[in-house]
C-alpha positions as CSV (number, residue, x, y, z in Angstrom):
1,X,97.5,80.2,95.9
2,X,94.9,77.6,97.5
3,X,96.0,77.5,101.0
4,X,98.7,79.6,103.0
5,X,99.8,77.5,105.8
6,X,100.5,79.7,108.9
7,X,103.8,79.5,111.1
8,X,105.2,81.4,113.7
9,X,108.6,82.7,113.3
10,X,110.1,80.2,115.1
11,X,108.6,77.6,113.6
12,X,109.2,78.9,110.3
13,X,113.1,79.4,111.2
14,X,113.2,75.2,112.7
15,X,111.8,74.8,109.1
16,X,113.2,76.9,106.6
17,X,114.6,74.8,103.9
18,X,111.7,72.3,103.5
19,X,109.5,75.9,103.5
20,X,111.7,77.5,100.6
21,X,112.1,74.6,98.7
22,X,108.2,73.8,98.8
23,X,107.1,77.4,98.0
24,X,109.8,77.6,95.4
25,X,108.0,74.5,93.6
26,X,104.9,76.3,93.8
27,X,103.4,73.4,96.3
28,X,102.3,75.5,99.0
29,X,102.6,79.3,100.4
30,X,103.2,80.5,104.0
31,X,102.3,82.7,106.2
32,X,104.9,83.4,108.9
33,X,103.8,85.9,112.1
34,X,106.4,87.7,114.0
35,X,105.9,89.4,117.5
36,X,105.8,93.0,117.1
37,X,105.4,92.6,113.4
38,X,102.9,92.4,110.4
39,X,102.9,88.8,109.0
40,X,105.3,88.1,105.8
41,X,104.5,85.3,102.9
42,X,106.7,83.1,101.3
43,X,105.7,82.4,97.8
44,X,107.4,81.3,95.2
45,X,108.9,83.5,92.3
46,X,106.5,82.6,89.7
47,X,103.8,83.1,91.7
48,X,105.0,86.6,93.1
49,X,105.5,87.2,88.7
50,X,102.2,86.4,88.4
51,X,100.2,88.1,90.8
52,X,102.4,91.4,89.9
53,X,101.5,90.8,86.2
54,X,97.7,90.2,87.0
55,X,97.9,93.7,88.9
56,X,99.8,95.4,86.1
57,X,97.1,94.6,83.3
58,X,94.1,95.5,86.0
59,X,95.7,99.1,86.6
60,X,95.5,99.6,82.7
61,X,92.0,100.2,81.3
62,X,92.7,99.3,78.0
63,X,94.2,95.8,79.3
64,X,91.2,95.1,81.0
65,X,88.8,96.3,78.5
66,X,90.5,94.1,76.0
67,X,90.1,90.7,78.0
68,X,86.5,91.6,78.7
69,X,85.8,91.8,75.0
70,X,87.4,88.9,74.1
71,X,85.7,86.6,77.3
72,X,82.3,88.1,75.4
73,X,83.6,87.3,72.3
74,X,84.2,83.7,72.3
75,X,85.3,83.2,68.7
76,X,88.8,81.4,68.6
77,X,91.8,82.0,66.5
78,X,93.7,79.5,64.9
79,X,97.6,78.9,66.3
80,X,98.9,79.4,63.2
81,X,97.3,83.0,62.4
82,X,98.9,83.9,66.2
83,X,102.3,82.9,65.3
84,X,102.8,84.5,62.4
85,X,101.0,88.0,64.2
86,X,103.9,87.2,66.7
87,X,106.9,86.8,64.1
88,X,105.9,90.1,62.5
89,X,106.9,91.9,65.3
């Protein structure tokens, strides 16, 4: 997510389709303030996966660890040798 563009409610509302179908593609998030309330975002769905994905591997250890060692690592397997891992299982 570069930049989250900032509406108020009202301008968000006057906007709405051309804000969800814009998000939805992934082209831009928003922030939308209401009075009284704490600012929502509209992102898209595959964003939202993402970031919820990202969060699930930090909160394990082992996940983490395991993407440490292999950014130190550096050495690269060949496609081949990770397909056939993945038709194994």
């Amino acid at each position: 997510m570069d930049n989250i563009i900032t509406y108020t409610a009202s301008e968000a509302r006057k906007n709405f389709y051309s804000l969800v179908k814009k998000a939805s593609k992934g082209l831009s998030s928003y922030e939308i303030n209401l009075r009284d309330a704490s600012p929502v975002v509209l992102i898209g769905k595959a964003e939202l996966e993402s970031w919820l994905e990202t969060m699930d591997i930090m909160a394990s250890p082992e996940e983490a660890m395991a993407i440490a060692r292999g950014k130190k690592d550096k050495t690269a397997t060949p496609l081949e040798k990770i397909l056939k891992e993945l038709e194994r299982k």
